[in-house]
N, C-alpha and C positions, 0 to 999 in steps of 0.2 A: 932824508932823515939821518941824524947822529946814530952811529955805532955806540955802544957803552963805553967803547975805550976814548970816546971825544969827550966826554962828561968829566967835566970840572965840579967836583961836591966840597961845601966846607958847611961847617955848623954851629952856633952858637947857644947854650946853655941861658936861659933865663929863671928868676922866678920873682912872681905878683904876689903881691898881699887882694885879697880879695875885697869888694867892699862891705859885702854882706857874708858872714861864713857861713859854709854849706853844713847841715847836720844832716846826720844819717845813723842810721844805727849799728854801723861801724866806728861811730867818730865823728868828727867834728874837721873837715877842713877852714880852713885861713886861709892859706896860701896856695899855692900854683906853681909847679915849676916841671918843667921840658924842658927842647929843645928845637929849634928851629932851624930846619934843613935847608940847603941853596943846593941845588941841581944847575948847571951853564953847559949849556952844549956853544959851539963854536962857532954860530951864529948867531950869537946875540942873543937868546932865550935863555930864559930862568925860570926856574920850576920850584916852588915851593912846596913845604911839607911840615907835620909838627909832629914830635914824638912826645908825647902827653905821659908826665909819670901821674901813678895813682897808686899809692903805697897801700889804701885802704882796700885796694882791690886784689893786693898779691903783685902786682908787675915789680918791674926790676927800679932799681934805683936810679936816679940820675947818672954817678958814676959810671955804673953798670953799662945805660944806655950811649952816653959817652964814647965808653970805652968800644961797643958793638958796632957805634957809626965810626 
C-alpha cells in the first residue's frame, strides 16, 4: 500500500447546465459546477473524487474550493 507521500493528485474545475432545473425553496438551480479529483499512487491506481459546489446551501465557492485542493 502507498504512503501519502507517493500520491500523485491533480484536479479539474467543471460546470453543466442541467437539463431540467432544480427548484427549491432556496432558488432555482441551472447549473452544476465542482470539481473533479485524480488521486495516482505509483502503481498504476487512480482514485476518484468530486467536490460538489452548492452555493444554495452556504458551502464555499468554486474558487475557494480550488484554491483548498
Amino acid at each position: 500500500m502507498a504512503s501519502c507521500s507517493e500520491f500523485c493528485v491533480s484536479f479539474k474545475s467543471y460546470q453543466r447546465k442541467l437539463k431540467t432545473p432544480l427548484k427549491m425553496s432556496r432558488g432555482t438551480i441551472d447549473s452544476r459546477e465542482g470539481v473533479i479529483v485524480c488521486l495516482e499512487d505509483g502503481q498504476g491506481g487512480r482514485f476518484y473524487g468530486e467536490a460538489l459546489i452548492l452555493p444554495h446551501f452556504g458551502t464555499e465557492s468554486l474558487e475557494q474550493a480550488c484554491l483548498f485542493l
